[in-house]
C-alpha positions as CSV (number, residue, x, y, z in Angstrom):
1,X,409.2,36.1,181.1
2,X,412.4,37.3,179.9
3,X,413.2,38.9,176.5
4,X,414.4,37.1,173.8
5,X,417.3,39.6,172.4
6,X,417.9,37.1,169.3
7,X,414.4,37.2,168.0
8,X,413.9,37.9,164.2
9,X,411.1,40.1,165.1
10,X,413.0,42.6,167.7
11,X,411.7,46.0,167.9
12,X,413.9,49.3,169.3
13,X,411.9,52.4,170.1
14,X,414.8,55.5,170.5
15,X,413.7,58.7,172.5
16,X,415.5,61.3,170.9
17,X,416.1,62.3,167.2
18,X,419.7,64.2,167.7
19,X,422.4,62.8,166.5
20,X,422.7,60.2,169.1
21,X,419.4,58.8,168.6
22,X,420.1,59.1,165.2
23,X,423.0,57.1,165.0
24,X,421.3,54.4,167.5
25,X,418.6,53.8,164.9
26,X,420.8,53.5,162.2
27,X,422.7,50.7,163.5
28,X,419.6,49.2,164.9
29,X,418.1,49.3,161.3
30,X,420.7,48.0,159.9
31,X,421.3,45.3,162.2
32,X,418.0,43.8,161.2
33,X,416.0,45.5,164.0
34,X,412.7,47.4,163.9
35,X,413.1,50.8,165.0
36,X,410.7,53.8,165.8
37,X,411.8,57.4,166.7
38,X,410.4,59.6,169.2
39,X,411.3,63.5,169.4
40,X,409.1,66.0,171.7
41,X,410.2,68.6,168.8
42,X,407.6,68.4,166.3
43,X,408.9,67.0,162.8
44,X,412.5,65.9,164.5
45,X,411.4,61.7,164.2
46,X,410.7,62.4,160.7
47,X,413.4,64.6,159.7
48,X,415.7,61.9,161.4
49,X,414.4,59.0,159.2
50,X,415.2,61.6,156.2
51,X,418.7,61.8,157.3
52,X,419.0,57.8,157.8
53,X,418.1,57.6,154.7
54,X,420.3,59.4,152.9
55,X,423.2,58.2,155.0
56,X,422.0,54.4,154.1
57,X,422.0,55.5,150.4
58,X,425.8,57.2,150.8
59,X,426.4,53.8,152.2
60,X,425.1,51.5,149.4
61,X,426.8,54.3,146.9
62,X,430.1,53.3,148.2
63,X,429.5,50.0,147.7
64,X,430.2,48.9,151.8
65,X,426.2,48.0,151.3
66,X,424.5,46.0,149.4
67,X,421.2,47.9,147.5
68,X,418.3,45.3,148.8
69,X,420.5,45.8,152.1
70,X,420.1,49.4,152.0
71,X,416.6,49.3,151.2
72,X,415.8,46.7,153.9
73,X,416.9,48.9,156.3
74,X,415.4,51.8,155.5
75,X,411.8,49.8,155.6
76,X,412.8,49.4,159.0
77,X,412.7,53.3,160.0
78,X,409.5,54.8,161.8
79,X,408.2,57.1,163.8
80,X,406.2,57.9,167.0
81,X,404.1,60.7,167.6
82,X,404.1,60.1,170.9
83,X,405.7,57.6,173.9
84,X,402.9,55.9,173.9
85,X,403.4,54.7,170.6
86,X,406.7,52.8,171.8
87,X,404.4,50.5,173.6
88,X,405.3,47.1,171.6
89,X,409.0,47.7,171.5
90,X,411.1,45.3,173.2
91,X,414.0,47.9,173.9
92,X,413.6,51.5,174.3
93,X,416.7,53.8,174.0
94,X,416.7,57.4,175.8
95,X,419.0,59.4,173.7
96,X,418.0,63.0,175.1
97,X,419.5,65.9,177.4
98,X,422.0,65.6,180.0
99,X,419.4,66.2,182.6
100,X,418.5,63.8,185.6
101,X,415.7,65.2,186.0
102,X,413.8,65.0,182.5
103,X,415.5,61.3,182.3
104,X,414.1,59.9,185.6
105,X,410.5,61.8,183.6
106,X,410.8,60.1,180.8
107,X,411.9,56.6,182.1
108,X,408.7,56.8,184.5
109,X,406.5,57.7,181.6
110,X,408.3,54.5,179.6
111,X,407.6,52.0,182.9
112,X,404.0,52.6,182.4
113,X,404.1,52.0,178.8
114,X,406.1,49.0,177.4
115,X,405.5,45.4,178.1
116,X,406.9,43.7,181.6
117,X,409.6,42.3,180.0
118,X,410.7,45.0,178.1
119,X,413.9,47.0,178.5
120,X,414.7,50.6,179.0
121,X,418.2,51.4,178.6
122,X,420.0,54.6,179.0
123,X,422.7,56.4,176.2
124,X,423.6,59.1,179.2
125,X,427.6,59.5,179.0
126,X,427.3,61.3,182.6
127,X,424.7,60.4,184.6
128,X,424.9,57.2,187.0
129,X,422.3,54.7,185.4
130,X,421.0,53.7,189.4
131,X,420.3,57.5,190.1
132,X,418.2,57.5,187.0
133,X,416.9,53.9,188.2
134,X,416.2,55.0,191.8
135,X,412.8,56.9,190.4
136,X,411.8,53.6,189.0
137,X,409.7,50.7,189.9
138,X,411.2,47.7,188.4
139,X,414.8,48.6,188.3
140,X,416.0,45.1,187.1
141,X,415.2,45.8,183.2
142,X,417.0,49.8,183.4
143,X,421.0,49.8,182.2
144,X,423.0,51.8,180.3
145,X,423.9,51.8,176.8
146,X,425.9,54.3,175.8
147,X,427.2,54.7,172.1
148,X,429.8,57.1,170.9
149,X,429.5,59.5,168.0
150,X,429.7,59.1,165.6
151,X,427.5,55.8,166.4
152,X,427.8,54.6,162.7
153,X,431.0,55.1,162.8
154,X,432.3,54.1,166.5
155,X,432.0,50.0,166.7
156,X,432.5,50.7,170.9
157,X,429.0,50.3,173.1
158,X,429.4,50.3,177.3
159,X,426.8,48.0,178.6
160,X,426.2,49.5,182.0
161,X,424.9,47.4,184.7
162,X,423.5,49.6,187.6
163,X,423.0,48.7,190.7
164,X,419.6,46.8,190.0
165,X,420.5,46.0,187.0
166,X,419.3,42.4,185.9
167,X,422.3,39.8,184.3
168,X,419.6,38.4,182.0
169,X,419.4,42.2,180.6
170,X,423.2,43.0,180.4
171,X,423.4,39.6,178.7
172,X,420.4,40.2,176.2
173,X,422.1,44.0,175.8
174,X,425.3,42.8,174.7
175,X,423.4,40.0,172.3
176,X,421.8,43.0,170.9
177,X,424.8,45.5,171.4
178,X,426.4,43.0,168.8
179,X,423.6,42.9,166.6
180,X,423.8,46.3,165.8
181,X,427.4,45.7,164.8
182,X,428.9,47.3,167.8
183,X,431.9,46.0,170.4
184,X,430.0,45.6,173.5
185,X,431.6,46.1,176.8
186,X,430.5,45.4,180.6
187,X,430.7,47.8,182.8
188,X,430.2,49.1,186.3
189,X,427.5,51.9,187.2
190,X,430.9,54.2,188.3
191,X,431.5,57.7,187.4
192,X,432.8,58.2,183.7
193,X,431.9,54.2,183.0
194,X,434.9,53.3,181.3
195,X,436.0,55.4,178.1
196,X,435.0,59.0,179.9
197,X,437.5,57.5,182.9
198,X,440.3,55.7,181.2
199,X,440.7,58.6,178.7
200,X,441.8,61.2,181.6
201,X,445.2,60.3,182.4
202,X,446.2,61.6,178.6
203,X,445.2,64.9,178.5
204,X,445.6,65.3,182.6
205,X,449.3,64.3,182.8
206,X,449.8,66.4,179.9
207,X,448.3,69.0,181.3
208,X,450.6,68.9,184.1
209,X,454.0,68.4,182.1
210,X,452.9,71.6,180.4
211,X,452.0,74.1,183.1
212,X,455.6,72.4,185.1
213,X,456.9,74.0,182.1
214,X,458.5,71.3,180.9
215,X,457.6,71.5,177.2
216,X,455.1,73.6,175.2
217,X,451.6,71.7,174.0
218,X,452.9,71.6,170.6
219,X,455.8,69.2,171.9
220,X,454.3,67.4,173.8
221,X,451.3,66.4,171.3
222,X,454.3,65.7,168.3
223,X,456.2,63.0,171.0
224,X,452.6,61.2,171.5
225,X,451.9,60.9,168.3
226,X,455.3,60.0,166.5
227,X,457.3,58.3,169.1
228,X,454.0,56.9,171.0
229,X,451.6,55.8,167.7
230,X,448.4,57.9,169.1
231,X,446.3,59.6,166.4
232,X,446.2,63.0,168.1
233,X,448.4,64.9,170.7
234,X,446.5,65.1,174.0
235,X,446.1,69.0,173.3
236,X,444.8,68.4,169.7
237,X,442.4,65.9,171.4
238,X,441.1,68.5,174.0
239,X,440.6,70.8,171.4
240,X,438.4,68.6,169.3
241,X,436.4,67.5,171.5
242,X,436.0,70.8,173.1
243,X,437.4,72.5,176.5
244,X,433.7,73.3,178.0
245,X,433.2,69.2,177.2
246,X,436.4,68.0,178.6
247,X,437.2,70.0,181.5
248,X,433.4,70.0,183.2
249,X,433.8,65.7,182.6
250,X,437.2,65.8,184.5
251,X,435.8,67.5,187.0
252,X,432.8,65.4,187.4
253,X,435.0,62.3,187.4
254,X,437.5,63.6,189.7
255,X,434.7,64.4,192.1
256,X,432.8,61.1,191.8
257,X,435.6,59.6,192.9
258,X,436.2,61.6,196.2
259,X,439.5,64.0,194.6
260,X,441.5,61.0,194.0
261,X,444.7,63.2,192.8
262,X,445.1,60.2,190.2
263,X,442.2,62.1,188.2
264,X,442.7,65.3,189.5
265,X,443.2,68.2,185.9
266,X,445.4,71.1,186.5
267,X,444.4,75.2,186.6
268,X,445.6,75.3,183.0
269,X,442.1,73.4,181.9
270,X,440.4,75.6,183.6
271,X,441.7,78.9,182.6
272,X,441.4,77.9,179.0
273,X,437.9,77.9,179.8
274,X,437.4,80.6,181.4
275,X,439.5,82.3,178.7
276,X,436.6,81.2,176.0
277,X,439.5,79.0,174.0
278,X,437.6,76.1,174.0
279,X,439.1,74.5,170.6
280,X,438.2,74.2,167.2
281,X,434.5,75.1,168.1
282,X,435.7,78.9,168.7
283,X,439.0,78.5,166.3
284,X,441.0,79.3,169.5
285,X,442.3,76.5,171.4
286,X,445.6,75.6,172.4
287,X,446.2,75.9,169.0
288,X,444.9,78.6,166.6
289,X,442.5,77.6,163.5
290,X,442.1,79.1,160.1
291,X,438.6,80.0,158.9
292,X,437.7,76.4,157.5
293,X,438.9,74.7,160.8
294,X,442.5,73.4,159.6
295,X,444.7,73.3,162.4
296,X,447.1,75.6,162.5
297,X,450.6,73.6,163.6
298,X,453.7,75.8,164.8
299,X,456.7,73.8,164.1
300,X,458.2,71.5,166.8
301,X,461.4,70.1,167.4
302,X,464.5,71.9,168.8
303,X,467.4,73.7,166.7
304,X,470.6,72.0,166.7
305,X,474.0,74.3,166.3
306,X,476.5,71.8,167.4
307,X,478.3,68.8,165.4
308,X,477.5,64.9,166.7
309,X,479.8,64.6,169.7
310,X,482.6,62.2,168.5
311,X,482.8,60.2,172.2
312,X,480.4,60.0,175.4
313,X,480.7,58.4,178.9
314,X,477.8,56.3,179.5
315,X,476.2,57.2,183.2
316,X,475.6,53.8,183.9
317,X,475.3,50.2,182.0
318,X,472.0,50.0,179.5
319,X,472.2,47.4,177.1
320,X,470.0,49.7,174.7
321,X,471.2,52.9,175.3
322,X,474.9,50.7,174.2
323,X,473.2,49.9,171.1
324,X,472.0,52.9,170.2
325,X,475.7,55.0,170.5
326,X,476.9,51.9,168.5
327,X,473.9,52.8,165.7
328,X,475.4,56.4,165.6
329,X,479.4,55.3,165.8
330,X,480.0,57.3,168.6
331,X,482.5,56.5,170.8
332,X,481.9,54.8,174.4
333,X,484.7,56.0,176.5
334,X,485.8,53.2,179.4
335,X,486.6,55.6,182.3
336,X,485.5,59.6,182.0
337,X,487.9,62.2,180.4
338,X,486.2,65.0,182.6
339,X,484.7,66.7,179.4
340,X,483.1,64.7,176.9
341,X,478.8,64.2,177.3
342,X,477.5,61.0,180.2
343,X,474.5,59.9,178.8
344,X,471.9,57.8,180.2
345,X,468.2,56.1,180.0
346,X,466.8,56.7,183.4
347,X,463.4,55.1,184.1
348,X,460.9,57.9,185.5
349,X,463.9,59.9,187.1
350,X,465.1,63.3,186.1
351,X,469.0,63.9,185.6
352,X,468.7,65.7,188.7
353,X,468.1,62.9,190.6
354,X,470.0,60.8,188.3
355,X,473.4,62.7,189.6
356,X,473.0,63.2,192.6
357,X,472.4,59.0,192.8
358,X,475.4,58.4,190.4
359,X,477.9,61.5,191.9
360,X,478.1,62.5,188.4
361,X,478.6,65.6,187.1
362,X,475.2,67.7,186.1
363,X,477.0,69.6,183.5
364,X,477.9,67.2,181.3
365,X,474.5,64.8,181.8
366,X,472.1,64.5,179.0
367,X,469.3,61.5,179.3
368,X,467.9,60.2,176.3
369,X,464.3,58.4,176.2
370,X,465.5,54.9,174.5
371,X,462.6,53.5,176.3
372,X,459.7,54.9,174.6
373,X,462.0,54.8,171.3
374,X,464.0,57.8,169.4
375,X,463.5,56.4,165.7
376,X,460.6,58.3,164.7
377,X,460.7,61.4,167.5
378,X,463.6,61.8,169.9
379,X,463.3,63.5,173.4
380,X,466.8,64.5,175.4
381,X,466.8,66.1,178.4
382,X,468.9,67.7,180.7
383,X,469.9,69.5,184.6
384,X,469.1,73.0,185.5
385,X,472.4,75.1,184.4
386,X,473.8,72.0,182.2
387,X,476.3,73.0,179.4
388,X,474.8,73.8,176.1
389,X,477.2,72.3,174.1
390,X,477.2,68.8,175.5
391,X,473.9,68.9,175.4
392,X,473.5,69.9,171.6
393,X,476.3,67.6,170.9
394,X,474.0,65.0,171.9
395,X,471.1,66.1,170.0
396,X,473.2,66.2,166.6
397,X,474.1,62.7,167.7
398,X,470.1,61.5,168.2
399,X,469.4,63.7,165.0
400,X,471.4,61.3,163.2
401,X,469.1,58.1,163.3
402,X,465.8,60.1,164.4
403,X,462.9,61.8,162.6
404,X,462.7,64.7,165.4
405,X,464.8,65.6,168.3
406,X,462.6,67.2,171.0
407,X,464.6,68.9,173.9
408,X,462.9,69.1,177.6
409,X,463.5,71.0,180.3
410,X,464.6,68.3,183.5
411,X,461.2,65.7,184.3
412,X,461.5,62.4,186.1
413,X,460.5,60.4,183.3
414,X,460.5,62.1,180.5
415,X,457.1,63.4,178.8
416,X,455.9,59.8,177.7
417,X,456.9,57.5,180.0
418,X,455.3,59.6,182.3
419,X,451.6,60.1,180.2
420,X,452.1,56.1,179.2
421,X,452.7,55.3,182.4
422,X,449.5,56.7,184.5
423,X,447.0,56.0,181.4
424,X,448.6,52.0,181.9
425,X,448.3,52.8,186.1
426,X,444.7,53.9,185.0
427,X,443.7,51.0,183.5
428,X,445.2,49.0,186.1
429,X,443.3,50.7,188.8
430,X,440.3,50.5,186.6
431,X,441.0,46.7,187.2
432,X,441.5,47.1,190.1
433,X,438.0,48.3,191.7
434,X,436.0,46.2,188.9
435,X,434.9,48.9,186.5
436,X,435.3,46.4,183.8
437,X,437.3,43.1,183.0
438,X,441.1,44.1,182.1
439,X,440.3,42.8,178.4
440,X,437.3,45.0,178.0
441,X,438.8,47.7,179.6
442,X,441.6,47.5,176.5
443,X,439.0,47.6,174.0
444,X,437.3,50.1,175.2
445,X,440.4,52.2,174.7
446,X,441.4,51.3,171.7
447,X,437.9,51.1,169.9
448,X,436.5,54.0,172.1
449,X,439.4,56.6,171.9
450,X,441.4,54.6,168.9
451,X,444.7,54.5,171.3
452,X,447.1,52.0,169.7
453,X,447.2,50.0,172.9
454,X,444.9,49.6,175.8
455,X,445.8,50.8,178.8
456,X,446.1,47.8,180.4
457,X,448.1,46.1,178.1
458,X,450.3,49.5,177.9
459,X,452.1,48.2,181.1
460,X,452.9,45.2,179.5
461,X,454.0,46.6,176.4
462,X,456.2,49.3,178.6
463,X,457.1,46.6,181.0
464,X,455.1,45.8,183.9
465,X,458.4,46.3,186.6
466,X,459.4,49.7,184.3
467,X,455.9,51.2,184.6
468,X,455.9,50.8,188.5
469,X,459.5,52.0,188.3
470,X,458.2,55.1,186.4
471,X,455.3,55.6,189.0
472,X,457.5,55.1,192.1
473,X,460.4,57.6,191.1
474,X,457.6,60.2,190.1
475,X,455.8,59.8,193.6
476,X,459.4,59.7,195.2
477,X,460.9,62.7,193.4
478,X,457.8,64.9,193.8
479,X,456.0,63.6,197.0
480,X,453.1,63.4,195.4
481,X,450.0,60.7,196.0
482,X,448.6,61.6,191.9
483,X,451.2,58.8,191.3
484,X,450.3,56.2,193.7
485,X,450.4,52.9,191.8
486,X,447.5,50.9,191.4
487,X,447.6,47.4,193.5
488,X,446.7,45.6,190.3
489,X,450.0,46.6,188.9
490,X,452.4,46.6,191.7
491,X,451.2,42.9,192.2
492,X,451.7,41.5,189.2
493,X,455.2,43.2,188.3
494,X,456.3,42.1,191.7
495,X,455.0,38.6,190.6
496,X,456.2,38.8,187.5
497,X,452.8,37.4,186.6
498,X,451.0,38.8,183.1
499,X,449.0,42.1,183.4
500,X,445.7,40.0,183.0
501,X,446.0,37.7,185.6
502,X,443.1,37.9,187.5
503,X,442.9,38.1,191.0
C-alpha cells in the first residue's frame, strides 16, 4: 500500500538536530505535519524543539504568523529518545554527517523500523542517494530531499530520484515538499544534483578570468552585480560560503563527472585554501574582514585622466553600439581619419582577434560591452600595447551615461558575457543529460542561489545565437574544450526554436 502524502494525520521523524534537521522540522511543523526529532547527542532533540520554539514565537512577533498558528505548530514538535521511536512516522528525514558510511547505518537501522510503506529520504548535499540506497533492501521508498539553509528561509527543496527510486515516492515527496512550503524540484541521482552543479560555472569562470589576469576579484564581483543584477560577486559568494566548502564541492563535481573541463576550478581555488583564506569564517578571503565580519570593499572602477573623445570610427556596423555614441553626442566619423578611437561590441572575441579579422588598427581599438549593458557598470577593453589616450578618451565617453567604468586587460568576451555565457551553457547541458526539466532547472537557480535569471533562460535573455557565438569564439580563440557548447543550445539557436523546447 502506498503512502498517502496528503493525509491530515502525516507524521515526519528527522534524524538529526543541527541546523538542517532543525530547519526541516520547522517547516514540517508548520506545514501542518507531525514531527519528532532524533539526535544520538544527548539533550540535542530537545534543545532543538527549544530553538523552534522561539524562532516560531520571532515569527508570530512579526506578525508573518498568526498566534493560534504559532502555537499549533509548536504542539506539533517532539522528540525521540531513540530510532526506534520513529517507528509510526510516515517520512523519516536523515539530516546528519557527510559520511556514507554512518548514512548507509542509519538508513539500515530505519528499514527495520518504520512501516512498509513508509519513506526514508535523504538531506545529503553530496552523497549520491543510490550509493546510500545500494546497502538497502527495499530501495524503491529511499530519495533525496535536500533543503538549503537556512531551510526556513530557502523556499528551494531537490526531490532526488535515485536509481530505485519509486515515482509514487518522488510524487508523494514533492506533495509533501510543498506542504512544507517549499519549491520542489525533480532531479536526477547525479553528482551535485542541481544547485551544487548549476552554481559552478559562476565562481569557476571567474576564477579563470582572474588568475588570466584579466581583472582583479574586486572587479569582477562589481560588473556581476551592477551591470549583471546578481546579489553577490562570485568572489564575495566563495567567501561566504567558505573556500574549504566550495573548492572540495568543485572538485567532487568535476570528478563525478569524469574532468569534464566545463566544471573543471582553477589552481587559484586551491591555493586560497591551502593559504587558510577561506573567507569570512577566518576574516581572510579574497577580501579582508573587520572584527564584526563587515566586508571590507577596496574601491573599483578605473581612473579616467582624459576628456570624452569628440569623434570615433566605429569598427564595424552595430545598431546598439550606434545608439549608444548617439546617447553621448559623439561624433561617428564615415571613413577613418587615421587618429581618432574605432570602437566596437564584439561578441566573445577579444580586440585582438577583432583586428586582425577587421585589418584594423590595434592602437586605436577600444571594445565596449553594449551587450551585457553599460548603464549601471561599464567594461572597455582594449589590445596589448594600445594607446592610452584613445583608450581613456573612450572611458570619459562611457563615464558619461554610466554608473562605473571598469577597464580590462584584452578577453574574448569580456568578463560577463563570458561568466553569463557558460552558467546559461551549464544549464543547457544540465538539460541536456536530464538532470532536471529546463523549468526546474531555472528555479532551482533562482530560488536556490537567488540569480536573477536561471540559467537556462540566461541564453534566452542573452540571445540564444549570441551565447553560442560567445562559446564558439572562446573555444576558437583559446583552443580550449572548457567551452564546448552544450547540444541543447547549439540546437535550438541553430533552429531558432525557444530555449525550452524539448527534445
Amino acid at each position: 500500500m502506498a503512502l498517502d502524502p496528503g493525509k491530515q494525520d502525516l507524521k515526519v521523524g528527522v534524524v538529526g538536530a543541527g541546523a538542517m534537521g532543525r530547519g526541516i522540522a520547522q517547516v514540517s511543523a508548520t506545514g501542518g505535519m507531525s514531527v519528532v526529532i532524533f539526535d544520538a547527542a544527548e539533550g540535542a532533540a530537545a534543545a532543538a524543539v527549544d530553538f523552534i520554539h522561539s524562532m516560531v514565537d520571532r515569527t508570530v512577533e512579526k506578525n508573518r504568523m498568526q498566534p493560534d498558528e504559532g502555537e499549533a505548530a509548536k504542539s506539533k514538535l517532539g522528540t525521540a529518545s531513540s530510532l526506534e521511536d520513529l517507528k509510526d512516522c510516515d517520512l523519516v528525514v536523515e539530516a546528519i554527517v557527510e559520511n556514507i558510511d554512518i548514512k548507509r547505518q542509519v538508513f539500515q537501522s530505519l528499514e527495520k523500523i518504520v512501516r512498509p510503506d513508509a519513506i526514508i529520504a535523504s538531506n545529503t548535499s553530496s552523497i549520491r542517494i543510490s550509493s546510500i540506497a545500494s546497502a538497502c533492501t527495499h530501495r524503491g521508498r529511499i530519495a533525496g530531499l535536500h533543503f538549503f539553509n537556512p531551510v526556513p528561509l530557502m523556499k528551494l527543496v531537490e526531490v532526488i530520484n535515485g536509481t530505485d527510486t519509486s515515482a509514487k515516492v518522488t510524487q508523494a515527496l514533492e506533495i509533501i515538499g510543498k506542504r512544507m512550503g517549499r519549491v520542489p524540484v525533480i532531479v536526477k541521482d547525479a553528482p551535485g544534483f542541481l544547485v551544487n552543479l548549476g552554481g559552478r560555472a559562476y565562481t569557476t569562470e571567474a576564477l579563470r578570468i582572474v588568475s588570466e589576469g584579466v581583472a582583479s576579484p574586486f572587479e569582477v564581483d562589481a560588473i556581476m552585480r551592477d551591470a549583471c543584477g546578481f546579489r553577490m560577486g562570485p568572489f564575495e559568494l566563495m567567501d561566504l560560503t567558505g573556500i574549504d566548502v566550495n573548492y572540495p564541492v568543485s572538485q567532487i563535481i568535476y570528478n563525478g563527472y569524469f574532468q569534464d573541463k566545463r566544471l573543471s576550478t582553477y589552481p587559484l581555488h586551491e591555493s586560497m585554501m591551502e593559504a587558510g583564506r577561506l573567507g569570512r569564517k577566518t576574516k581572510a578571503g579574497f577580501y579582508d574582514y573587520a572584527e564584526d565580519g563587515t566586508i571590507i570593499r577596496p574601491e573599483t572602477g578605473s581612473s579616467i585622466s582624459a576628456e570624452p573623445a569628440t569623434k570615433v570610427v566605429l569598427a564595424e556596423p552595430s545598431e546598439s553600439l550606434s545608439a549608444l555614441l548617439r546617447e553621448t553626442g559623439v561624433a561617428v566619423l564615415e571613413t577613418d581619419d587615421g587618429s581618432s578611437p574605432i570602437v566596437a561590441d564584439p561578441i566573445g572575441e577579444d580586440c585582438t582577434a577583432l583586428s586582425n579579422r577587421l585589418g584594423l588598427d590595434s592602437k586605436r581599438l577600444v571594445s565596449i560591452d553594449t551587450h551585457t549593458g553599460v548603464y549601471s557598470h561599464a567594461t572597455v577593453m582594449a589590445a596589448p600595447g594600445a594607446d592610452d589616450g584613445s583608450v581613456q578618451s573612450v572611458m570619459a565617453l562611457m563615464a558619461k551615461v554610466s554608473g562605473g567604468v571598469t577597464r580590462i586587460k584584452d578577453c574574448p568576451g569580456f568578463v560577463a558575457q563570458r561568466i553569463r555565457a557558460m552558467i546559461a551553457n551549464l544549464g543547457c547541458e544540465m538539460a541536456q543529460i536530464g538532470v532536471a526539466t529546463p523549468e526546474d532547472i531555472d528555479k532551482g537557480m533562482k530560488l536556490g542561489l537567488n540569480y536573477p535569471l536561471g540559467s537556462v533562460e540566461l541564453a534566452e535573455n542573452m540571445g540564444s545565437r549570441n551565447t553560442l557565438q560567445i562559446l564558439e569564439n572562446l573555444q576558437a580563440i583559446t583552443g580550449e574544450d572548457r567551452y564546448r557548447p552544450s547540444q541543447w543550445l547549439r540546437r535550438r539557436a541553430l533552429l531558432e526554436l525557444p530555449i525550452h523546447t524539448p527534445d
